[in-house]
Each structure stands twice: as C-alpha cells, then as structure tokens.
VOMIGU-86607 format. One line per 3 residues: number of its first residue (from 1); their letters; for each residue x, y, z of C-alpha. Coordinates in nm, 4 decimals. Example, Ala and Ser with C-alpha at 12.3 -4.5 7.8 and 13.67 -1.06 7.14 Angstrom:
<atoms>
1) AS) 1.2300/-0.4500/0.7800  1.3670/-0.1060/0.7140
</atoms>
This chain:
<atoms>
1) XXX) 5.6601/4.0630/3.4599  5.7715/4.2472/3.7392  6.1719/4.3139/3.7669
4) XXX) 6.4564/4.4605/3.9721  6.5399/4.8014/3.9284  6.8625/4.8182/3.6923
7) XXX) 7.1879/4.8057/3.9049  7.0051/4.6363/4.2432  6.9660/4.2562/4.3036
10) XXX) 6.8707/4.0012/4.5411  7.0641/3.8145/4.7178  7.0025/3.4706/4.7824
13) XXX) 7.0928/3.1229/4.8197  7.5341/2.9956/4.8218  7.5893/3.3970/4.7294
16) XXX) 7.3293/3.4565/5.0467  7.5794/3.2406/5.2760  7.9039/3.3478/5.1614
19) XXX) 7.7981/3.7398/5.1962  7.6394/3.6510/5.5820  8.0230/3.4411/5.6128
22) XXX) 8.1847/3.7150/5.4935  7.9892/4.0218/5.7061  8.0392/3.7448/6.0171
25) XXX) 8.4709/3.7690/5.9492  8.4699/4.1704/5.9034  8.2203/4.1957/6.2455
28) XXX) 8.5214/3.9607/6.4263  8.7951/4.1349/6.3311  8.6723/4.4785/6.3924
31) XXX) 8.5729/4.4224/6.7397  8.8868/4.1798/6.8031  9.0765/4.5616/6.7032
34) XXX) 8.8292/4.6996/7.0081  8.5959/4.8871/6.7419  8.2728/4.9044/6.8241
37) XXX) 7.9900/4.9627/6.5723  7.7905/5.2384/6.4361  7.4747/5.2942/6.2649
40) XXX) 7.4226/5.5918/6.0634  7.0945/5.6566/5.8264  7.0671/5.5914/5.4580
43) XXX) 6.9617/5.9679/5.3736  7.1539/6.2457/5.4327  7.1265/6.6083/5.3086
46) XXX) 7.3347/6.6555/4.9905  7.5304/6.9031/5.1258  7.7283/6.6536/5.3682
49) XXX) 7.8900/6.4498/5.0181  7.9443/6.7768/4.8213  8.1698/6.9234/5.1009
52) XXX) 8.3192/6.6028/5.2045  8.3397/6.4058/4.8851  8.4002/6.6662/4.6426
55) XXX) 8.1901/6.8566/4.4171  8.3797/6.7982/4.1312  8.4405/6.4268/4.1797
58) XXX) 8.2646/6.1308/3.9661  8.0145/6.0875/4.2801  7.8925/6.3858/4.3341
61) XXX) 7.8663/6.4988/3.9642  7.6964/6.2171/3.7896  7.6454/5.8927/4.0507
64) XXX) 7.4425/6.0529/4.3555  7.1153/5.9608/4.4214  6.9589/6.3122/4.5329
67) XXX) 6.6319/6.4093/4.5617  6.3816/6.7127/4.7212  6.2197/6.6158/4.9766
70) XXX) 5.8520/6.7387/5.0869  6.0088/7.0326/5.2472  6.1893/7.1280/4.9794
73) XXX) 6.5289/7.0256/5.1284  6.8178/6.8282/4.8881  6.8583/6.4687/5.0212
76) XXX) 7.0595/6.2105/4.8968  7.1157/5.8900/4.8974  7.4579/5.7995/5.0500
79) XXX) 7.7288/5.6906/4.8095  7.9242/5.6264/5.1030  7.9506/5.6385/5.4935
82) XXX) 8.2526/5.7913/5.5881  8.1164/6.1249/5.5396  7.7888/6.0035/5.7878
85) XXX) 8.0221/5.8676/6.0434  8.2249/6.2403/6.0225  7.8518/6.4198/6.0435
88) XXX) 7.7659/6.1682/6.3285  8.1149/6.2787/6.5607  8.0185/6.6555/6.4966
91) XXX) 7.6601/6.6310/6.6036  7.6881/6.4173/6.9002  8.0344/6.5963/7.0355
94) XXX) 8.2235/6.2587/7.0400  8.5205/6.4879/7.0751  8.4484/6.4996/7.4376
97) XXX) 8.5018/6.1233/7.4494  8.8667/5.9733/7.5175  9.0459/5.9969/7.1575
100) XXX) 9.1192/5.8111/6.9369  8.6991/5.6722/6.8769  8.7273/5.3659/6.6555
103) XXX) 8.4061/5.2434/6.4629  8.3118/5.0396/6.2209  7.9922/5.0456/6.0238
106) XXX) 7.7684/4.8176/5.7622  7.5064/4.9482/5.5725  7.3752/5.0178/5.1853
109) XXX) 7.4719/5.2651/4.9755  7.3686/5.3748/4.6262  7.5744/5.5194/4.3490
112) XXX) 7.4057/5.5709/3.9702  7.6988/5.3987/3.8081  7.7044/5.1151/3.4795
115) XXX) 7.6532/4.8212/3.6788  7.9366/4.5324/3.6429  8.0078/4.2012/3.7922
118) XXX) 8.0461/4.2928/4.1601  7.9876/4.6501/4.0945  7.5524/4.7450/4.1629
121) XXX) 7.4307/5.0910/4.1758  7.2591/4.9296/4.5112  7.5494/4.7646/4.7302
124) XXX) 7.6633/4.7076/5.0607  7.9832/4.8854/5.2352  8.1785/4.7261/5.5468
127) XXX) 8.4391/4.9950/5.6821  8.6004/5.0832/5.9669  8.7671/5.4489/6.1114
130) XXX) 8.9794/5.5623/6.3860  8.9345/5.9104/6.4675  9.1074/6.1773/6.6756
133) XXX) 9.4787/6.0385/6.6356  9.7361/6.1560/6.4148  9.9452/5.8864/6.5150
136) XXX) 10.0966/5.6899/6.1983  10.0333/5.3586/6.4312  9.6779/5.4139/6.3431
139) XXX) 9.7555/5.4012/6.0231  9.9424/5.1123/5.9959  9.6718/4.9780/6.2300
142) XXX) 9.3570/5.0258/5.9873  9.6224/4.8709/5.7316  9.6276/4.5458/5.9421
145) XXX) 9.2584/4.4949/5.9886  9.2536/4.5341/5.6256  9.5175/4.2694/5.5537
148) XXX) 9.3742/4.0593/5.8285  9.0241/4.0203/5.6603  9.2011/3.8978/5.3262
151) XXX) 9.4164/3.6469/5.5103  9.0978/3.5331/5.7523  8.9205/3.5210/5.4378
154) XXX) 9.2076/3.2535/5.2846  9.2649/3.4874/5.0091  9.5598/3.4293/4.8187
157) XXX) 9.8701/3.6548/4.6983  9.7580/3.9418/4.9373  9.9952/4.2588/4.9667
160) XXX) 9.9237/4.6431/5.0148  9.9812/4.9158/4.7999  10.0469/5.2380/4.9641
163) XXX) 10.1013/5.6618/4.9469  10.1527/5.9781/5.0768  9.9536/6.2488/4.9004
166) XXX) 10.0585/6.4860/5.1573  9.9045/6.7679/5.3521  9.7727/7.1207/5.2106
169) XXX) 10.0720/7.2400/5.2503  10.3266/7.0164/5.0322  10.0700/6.9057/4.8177
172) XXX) 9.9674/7.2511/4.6742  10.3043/7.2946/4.5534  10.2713/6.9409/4.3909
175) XXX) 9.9638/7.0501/4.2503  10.1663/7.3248/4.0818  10.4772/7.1386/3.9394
178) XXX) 10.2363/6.8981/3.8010  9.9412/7.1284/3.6375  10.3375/7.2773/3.4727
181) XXX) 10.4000/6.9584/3.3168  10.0985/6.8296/3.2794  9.9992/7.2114/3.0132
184) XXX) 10.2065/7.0959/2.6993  10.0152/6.8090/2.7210  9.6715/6.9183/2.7733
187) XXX) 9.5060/6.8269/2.4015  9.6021/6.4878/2.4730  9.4238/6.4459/2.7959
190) XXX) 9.1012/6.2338/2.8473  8.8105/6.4772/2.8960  8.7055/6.3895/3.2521
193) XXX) 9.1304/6.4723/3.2669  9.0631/6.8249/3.0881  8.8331/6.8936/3.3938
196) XXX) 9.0468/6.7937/3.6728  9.3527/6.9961/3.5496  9.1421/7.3122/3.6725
199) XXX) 8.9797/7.1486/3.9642  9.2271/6.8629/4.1273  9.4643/6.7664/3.8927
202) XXX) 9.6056/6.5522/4.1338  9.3169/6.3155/4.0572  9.4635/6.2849/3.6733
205) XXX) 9.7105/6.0219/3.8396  9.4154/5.7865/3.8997  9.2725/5.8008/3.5380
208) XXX) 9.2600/5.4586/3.3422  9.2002/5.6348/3.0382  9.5895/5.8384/3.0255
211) XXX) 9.8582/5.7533/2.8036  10.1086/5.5155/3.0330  10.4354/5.7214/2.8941
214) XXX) 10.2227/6.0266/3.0024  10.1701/5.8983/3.3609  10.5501/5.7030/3.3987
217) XXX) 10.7198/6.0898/3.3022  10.4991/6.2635/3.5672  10.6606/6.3298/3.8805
220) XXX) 10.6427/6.1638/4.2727  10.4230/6.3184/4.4769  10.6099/6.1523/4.7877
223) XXX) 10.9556/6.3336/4.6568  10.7599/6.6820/4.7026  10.6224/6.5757/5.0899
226) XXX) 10.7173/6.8500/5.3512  10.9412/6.7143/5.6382  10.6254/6.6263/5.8585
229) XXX) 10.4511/6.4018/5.6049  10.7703/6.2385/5.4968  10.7974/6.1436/5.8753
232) XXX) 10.4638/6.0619/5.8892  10.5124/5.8009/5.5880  10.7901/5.6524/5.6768
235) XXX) 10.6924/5.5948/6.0230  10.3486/5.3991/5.8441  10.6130/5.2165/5.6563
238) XXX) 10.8138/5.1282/5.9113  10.5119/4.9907/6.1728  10.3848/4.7812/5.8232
241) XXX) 10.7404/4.6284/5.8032  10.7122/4.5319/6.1928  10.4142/4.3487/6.1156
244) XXX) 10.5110/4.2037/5.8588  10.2841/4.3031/5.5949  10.4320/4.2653/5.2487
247) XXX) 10.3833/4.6146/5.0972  10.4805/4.8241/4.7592  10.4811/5.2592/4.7160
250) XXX) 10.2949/5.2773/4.4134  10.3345/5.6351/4.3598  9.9991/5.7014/4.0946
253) XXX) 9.7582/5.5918/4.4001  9.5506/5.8612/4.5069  9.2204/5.7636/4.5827
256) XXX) 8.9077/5.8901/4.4327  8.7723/6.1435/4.7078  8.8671/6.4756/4.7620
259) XXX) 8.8824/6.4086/5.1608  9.2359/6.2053/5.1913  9.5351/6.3197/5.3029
262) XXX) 9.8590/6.1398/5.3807  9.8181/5.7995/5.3673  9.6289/5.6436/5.1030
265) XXX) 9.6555/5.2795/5.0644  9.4575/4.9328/4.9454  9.4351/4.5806/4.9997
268) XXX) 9.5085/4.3932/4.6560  9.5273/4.0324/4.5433  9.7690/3.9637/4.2209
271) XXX) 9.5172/3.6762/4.1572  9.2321/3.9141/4.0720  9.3927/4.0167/3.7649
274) XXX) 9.2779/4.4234/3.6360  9.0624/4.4992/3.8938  9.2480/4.3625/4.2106
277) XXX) 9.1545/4.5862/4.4828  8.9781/4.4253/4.8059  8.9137/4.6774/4.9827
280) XXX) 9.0999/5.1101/5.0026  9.1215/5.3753/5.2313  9.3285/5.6371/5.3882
283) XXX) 9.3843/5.9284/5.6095  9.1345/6.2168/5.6408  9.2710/6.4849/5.8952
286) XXX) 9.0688/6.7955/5.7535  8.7494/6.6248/5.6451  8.5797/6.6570/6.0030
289) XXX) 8.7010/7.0283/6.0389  8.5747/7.1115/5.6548  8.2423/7.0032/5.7656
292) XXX) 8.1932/7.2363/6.1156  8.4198/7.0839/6.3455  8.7162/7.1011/6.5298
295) XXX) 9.0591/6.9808/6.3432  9.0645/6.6346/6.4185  9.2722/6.3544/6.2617
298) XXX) 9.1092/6.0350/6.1087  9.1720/5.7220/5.8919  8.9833/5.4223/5.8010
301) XXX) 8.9276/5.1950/5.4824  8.6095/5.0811/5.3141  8.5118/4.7795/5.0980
304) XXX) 8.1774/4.7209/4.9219  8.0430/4.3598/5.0103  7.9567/4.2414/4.7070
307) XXX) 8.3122/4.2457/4.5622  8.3839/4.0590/4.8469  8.1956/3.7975/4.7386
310) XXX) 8.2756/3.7775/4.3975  8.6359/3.7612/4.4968  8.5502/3.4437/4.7439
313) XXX) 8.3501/3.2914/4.4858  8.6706/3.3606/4.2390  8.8793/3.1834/4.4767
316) XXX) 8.6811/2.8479/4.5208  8.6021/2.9866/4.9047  8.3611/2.7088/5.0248
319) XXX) 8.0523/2.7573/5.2057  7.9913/2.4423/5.4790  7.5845/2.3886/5.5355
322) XXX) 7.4580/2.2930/5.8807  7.2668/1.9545/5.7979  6.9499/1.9481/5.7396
325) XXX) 6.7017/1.7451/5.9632  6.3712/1.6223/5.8842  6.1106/1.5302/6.0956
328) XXX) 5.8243/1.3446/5.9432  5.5277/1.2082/6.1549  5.2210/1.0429/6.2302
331) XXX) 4.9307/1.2659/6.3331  4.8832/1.0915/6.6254  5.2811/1.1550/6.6960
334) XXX) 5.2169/1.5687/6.6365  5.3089/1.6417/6.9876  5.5624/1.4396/7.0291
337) XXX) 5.6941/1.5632/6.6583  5.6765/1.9092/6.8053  5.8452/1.8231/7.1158
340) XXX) 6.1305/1.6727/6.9324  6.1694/1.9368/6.6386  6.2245/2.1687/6.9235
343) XXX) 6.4705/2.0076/7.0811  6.6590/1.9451/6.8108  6.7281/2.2994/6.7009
346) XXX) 6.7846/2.4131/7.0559  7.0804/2.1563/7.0109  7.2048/2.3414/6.7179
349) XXX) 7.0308/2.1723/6.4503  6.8683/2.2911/6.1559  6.5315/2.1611/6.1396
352) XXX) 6.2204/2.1151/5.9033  5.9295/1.9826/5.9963  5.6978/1.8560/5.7773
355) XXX) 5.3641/2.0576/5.7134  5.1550/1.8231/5.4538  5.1256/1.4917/5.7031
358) XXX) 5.0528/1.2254/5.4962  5.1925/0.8854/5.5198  5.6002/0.8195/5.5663
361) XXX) 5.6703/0.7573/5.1995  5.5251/1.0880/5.0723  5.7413/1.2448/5.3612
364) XXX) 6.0101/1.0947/5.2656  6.0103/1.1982/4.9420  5.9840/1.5753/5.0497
367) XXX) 6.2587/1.5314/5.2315  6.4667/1.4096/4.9651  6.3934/1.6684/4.7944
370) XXX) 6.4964/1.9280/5.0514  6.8133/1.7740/5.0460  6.8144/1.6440/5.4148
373) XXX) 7.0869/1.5063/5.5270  6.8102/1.2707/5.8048  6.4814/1.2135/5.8310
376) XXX) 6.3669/1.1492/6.1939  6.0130/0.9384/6.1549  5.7867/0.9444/6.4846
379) XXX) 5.5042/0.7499/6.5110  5.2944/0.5365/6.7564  5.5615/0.3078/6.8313
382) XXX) 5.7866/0.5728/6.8813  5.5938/0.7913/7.1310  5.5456/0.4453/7.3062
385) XXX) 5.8828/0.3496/7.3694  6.0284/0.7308/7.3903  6.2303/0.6653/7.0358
388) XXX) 6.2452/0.7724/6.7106  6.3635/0.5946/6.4065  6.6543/0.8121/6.2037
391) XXX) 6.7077/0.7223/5.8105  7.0445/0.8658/5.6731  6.9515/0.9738/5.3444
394) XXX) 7.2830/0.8981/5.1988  7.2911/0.5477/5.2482  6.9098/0.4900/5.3370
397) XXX) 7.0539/0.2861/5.6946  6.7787/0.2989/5.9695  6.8677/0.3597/6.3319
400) XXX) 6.6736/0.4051/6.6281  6.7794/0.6078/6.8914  6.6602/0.6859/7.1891
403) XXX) 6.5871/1.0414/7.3131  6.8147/1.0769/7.5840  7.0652/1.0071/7.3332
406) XXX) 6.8906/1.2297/7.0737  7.1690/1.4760/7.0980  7.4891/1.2778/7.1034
409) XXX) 7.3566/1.0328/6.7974  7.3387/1.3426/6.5624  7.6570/1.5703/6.7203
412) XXX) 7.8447/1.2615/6.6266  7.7657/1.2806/6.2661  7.7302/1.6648/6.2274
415) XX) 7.9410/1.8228/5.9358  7.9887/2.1325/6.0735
</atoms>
C-alpha cells in the first residue's frame, strides 16, 4: 500500500475547514494592517538560508532539504520565507519604493525534523514583515497583528513575551561576559551547547536541555543594551502598554535564527501548557544588508499553520458548515433540476445534485447519507406548476415552495 512520505500529511475534512478558517482570519488582518501579499518560490539556492539563517544553526546543519540540481547548482528547499521575502526586496530594488514595504506571505516549507503533533517536516507558514523602518512603532505594530490573530481566533489567556538581544555592537560584549561565565561550566553543557559556546553562545539561552540553576545565574542581556537599543526597547514597551497588550520581559528569549536583532518576541497562550507559543518573530535590521543590499531595517513574525490548528482544535474552536442541499429528480425534471441546482448556489447555497437518477426513495437515501440538511424533489408536477417540494431531513416535514420564493424559504432557515 501506497503511503505518505514520513513527516507530510493530508489535510482534509473538520482539520480541512478549520486550516481554510484560520488562513481566511490571518489574510483579514494582514490587509486590515494595509499589507499586501507576496509570493515567493519554494526553491531557493542554499546559499540564501546559510547566510541568512545561520550556518551553524539546527536548520541549516541537519533540517534543510538541499539538493543539486541538473546544473550542478545547491538548491534547497525553504525552511522558511523570511529569508525569500529579503532575496525578493534585493532583486526587484523595492528600496526605490516609499518605505516602510509591508507584506505578508503563505506558502510551504520543509524542514527534516522528528515529526510531532502539529510539528511536519512538510508544513505551512503564515507571516508577515515590515521593512525599511527602524521605527519601534513597527515593532509594536507586527506585535499587534500577532495578538490580534489570537484574540480574532477566540483564543484564550493570550499575552506576549518579549526581548532585546541588542545590536552588534552591545551584544558582542554580551557575548563576551557570557562565554566568561558560561567556561567553568563548560563539561556540564548539552552538546549542541558545547557547539554554540564557539559559534553563538548567545543561542545557549534558548536550550531546553540546560540545567535551570545554570540558566537563572546567567546574566540579562537587556542590562548590557547600549543606550540606542535600550531606547529602542523601551519605546516597543511603551507603544505595547498603549495598546494595551498584556506583556512579560522574559529575558532567556532569543529566537532560533542567527538574523534577529533587537526585538524578539512571541505570541503565547498559558492554556497550551509546555509548548505555548502561537506564533514568534522579531527585528532583522542587518539581514537584508548581509545578503547584498543596502542597510535596511525590518521586522515581522511567522507562525506555521498547522500549530494553528491544533491549538483551535485544543480550544473546542468550532467549525459552522454551510447546509447542505439536495436536489433529487425525475428524468423528465433534468432541466428543470439543472435550472434550479444553479440557482441555488448562485444564492449562496451549497448544492449536490444527484448523479444516479433513480426513483425518490433511493435519492433520498443518498441524501441522508450525505448528511443534507434538505432535499429539494422535482418532478412532473413540479415543472408543471413552477414548484418544488422541500423535505427537512431533520424532522422529515414536506413543504412546497414556489420558485420565486426559492430564495427567501431557504435564507430563512440557513445556519450560517
């Protein structure tokens, strides 16, 4: 028997709906916030995630899908779209557009990781990015779309959890004072740990695997910000408080790409219990310059879909279905079956019409088992005297109705 490949599923059925409900919310709000959409392509050339992601990160050392093409060039797979959306505003000179751009963006991505409930090497990413503003407003304005989904959403017990990580400048010298405490220690360090002390030990603060006295005796990277970023921060802060979006510092946040700077921040519920991020995201002020082009400031926050879902699911989010209409005939009716099948979904309806024929009782039982909410049955009589007969398959009460008043009969019962 033929199978999925490990880590990728289909999506179907209630999970179908809710992910379509969900995509429909993040779509709203985005473009509510004035940000318009981009499409970037699944494949990009390895190089763009090693520079922008991090060479010695998780991704890019053991979860990238790459691959040489028939040229002989390295293509991968994108883990993420951040670093496409960054390649996109260097190629087609968006700088020359009024600043800041704001996008958002939908798409797959793939990362070879051990697949988990709402975690698939195949999944879907919703994000969104403002670029070619320093202005901590943006900030705190990429923080509120992010907030806004979870409340649209009905999520419950929503807050943000939020940090600096500073610019090259002040977070060097954190990088310093915390590779100097971090030495006595080193034996005791997780091995993925033992790496990052060389390469970005500031990543050590994200590790799940530490010792919790280890991390609670390490120093605040926010009490070694230079006088801009601590500005900058507290200025994000500040804007969050105006909108009143319930926040916490939680100073071990950092993010898992080498690209952020500042602000780093995510959406959590305190109903999700261990793994209660919705969605995370940041600042990224040298990632377009690291890749070719000119300094320019950006932030934006990402979520992968499927999470989503699992989260809604989780919280007993429920899906409404558009009723279900079907139209059974006789074959002298077809036309008239056509006619009317037509007319009912241009009304908004969702309509099946029946394909076997037969006689009214075998048509009724395929409609029972579709679930319909009504069966409309046209026949001779019906075509004669421009009716149809409806049976509500609930309480098995026959009505007929006439087709001027097609409409009105079923907008008055619709559930939806």
């Amino acid at each position: 028997m033929m199978t999925s490949v490990k880590g990728f599923k289909d999506i179907y059925g209630e999970e179908l709906k809710l992910f379509k409900i969900a995509k429909n919310v993040l779509e709203e709000i985005a473009e509510n916030f004035a940000y318009e959409e981009i499409i970037t392509p699944v494949v990009e050339y390895s190089e763009l995630f090693e520079r922008s992601v991090g060479i010695d990160t998780d991704i890019v050392e053991k979860e990238m899908y790459t691959f040489m093409d028939k040229s002989g060039r390295n293509i991968t797979l994108r883990p993420e779209i951040t670093a496409s959306i960054a390649r996109s505003y260097i190629e087609h000179h968006f700088e020359t557009k009024p600043l800041p751009l704001k996008f958002y963006y939908f798409g797959p991505c793939f990362r070879y990781e051990k697949p988990q409930k709402g975690r698939y090497r195949g999944f879907y990413q919703y994000g969104v990015e403002a670029i070619g503003d320093d202005s901590p407003l943006l900030d705190a304005e990429v923080i509120y779309i992010g907030y806004s989904i979870a409340k649209k959403l009905e999520l419950k017990n929503v807050s943000v959890k939020i940090n600096s990580i500073g610019c090259r400048k002040c977070r060097t010298t954190y990088k310093e004072k915390l590779k100097e405490i971090l030495e006595p220690h080193y034996d005791d360090l997780c091995e993925d740990c033992k790496r990052r002390f060389y390469t970005n030990p500031l990543r050590i603060l994200d590790c799940k695997k530490e010792v919790p006295d280890l991390k609670r005796s390490l120093p605040k990277i926010i009490d070694y910000l230079c006088e801009d970023c601590r500005k900058h921060f507290d200025n994000v802060l500040d804007y969050l408080q105006k909108m009143s979006i319930p926040y916490e510092i939680d100073d071990t946040l950092v993010r898992g790409l080498d690209y952020y700077t500042r602000t780093v921040f995510e959406v959590v519920s305190s109903d999700l219990g261990a793994q209660n991020a919705l969605l995370g995201g940041g600042r990224y002020d040298y990632l377009i310059e690291e890749l070719g082009g000119r300094p320019t400031p950006a932030v934006g926050f990402a979520l992968g879909m499927e999470r989503l879902v699992e989260i809604m699911k989780s919280q007993g989010f429920s899906v409404r279905n558009k009723q279900l209409i079907y139209v059974a005939y006789q074959q002298s009716a077809f036309e008239r079956a056509i006619f009317i099948a037509e007319a009912l979904r241009n009304y908004g309806f969702k309509v099946l019409l029946d394909v076997k024929n037969g006689n009214f009782k075998n048509q009724t039982e395929r409609s029972s088992k579709r679930n319909a909410e009504f069966t409309v049955f046209i026949g001779e009589e019906e075509v004669n005297t421009n009716t149809v007969t409806v049976k509500n398959m609930k309480n098995k009460a026959q009505t007929k109705v006439e087709l001027a008043n097609l409409d009105g009969f079923f907008k008055e019962r619709k559930n939806v």
